[in-house]
Structure formats: C-alpha cells, structure tokens
C-alpha positions as CSV (number, residue, x, y, z in Angstrom):
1,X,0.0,0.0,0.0
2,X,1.3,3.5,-1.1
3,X,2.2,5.4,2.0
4,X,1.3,9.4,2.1
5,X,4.7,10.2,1.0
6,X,4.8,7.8,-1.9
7,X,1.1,9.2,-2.8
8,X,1.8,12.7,-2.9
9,X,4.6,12.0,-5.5
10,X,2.3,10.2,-7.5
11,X,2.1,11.7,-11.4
12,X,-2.2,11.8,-11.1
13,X,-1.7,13.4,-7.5
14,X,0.6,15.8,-9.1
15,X,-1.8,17.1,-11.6
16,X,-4.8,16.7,-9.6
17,X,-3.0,19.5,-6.9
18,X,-1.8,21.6,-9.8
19,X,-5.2,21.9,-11.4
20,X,-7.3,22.5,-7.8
21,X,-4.3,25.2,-7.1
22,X,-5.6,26.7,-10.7
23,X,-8.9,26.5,-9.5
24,X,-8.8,28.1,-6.5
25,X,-6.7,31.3,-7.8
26,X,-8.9,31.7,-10.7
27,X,-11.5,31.6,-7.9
28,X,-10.1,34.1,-6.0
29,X,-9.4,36.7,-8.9
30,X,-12.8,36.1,-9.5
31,X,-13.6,37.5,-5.7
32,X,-11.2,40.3,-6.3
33,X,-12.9,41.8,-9.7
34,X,-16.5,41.4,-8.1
35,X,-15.0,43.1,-4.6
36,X,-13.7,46.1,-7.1
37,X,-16.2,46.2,-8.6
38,X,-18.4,46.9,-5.4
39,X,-15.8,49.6,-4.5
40,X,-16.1,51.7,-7.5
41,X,-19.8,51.7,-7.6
42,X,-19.6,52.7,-4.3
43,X,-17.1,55.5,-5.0
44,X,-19.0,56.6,-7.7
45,X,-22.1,56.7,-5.8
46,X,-20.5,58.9,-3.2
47,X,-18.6,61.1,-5.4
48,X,-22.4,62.0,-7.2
49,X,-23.6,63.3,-3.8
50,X,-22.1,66.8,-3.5
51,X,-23.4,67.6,-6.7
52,X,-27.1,66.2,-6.7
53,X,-26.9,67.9,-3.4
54,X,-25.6,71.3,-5.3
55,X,-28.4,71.0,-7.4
56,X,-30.9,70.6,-5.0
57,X,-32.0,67.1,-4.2
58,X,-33.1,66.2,-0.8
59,X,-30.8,64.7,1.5
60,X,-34.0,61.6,1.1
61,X,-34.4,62.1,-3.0
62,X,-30.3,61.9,-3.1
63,X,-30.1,58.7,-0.7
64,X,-32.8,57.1,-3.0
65,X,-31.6,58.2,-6.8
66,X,-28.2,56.1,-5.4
67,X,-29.4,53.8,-3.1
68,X,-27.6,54.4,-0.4
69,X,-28.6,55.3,3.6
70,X,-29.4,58.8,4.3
71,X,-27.0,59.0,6.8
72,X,-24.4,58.2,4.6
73,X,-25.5,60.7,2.2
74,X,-25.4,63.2,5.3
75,X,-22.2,62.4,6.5
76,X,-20.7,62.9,2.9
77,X,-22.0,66.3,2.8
78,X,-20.9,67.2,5.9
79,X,-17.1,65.6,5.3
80,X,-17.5,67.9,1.9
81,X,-18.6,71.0,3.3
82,X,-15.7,70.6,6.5
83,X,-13.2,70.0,3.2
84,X,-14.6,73.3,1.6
C-alpha cells in the first residue's frame, strides 16, 4: 500500500494539486474583480452626492436616486462642506 509520501509523489496526485491550485486562484481573482467592482460603484455613488446635493436634491431624493442610507448621504456632505 502507497504510504502518504509515496502518494503525494504520485504523477495523477501531481496534476490533480496543480489543477485545484488553478482552480482556487482563478477563484479568487474572481472574488477580487466582483470586490472592485463593489468599491467603485460605491465611490461613484459617493462622489455624485455633492453635486445632486448642489443642485438641489433632498438629502432623502439623493439617498434614493443612489441607493444608499441617508445617513451616509449626510455624513458625505458634511465631510464635503468641512473639506470646503
């Protein structure tokens, strides 16, 4: 019987690690793009805010055009205006 050692040297366990390690980072870029992704929507979303808000959308109508909390539609307006 083929001991661990012996196993792991093993041509089919070889290619059967090789292809589950390509798996796994193709996996993982995968996770990365989407995570991006999410960021600069988010980014976007927040940099829109001062100037809906400069054009006179509620703090509510701005929060709901972008889908985001009012609060964090306040607090980037406040951060903006301490930055002005």
């Amino acid at each position: 019987m083929l001991g661990l050692t012996q196993w792991q040297q093993t041509r089919f366990y070889q290619e059967v690690r090789e292809e589950v390690k390509e798996e796994v980072k193709e996996e993982i870029k995968e996770e990365i793009k989407e995570e991006i992704k999410e960021e600069v929507k988010e980014e976007v979303k927040l940099e829109a805010i001062p100037r809906l808000w400069k054009m006179g959308l509620s703090l509510e109508q701005i929060a709901e055009a972008l889908e985001l909390k009012v609060e964090v539609v306040r607090q980037t307006i406040e951060k903006q205006d301490r930055q002005s």
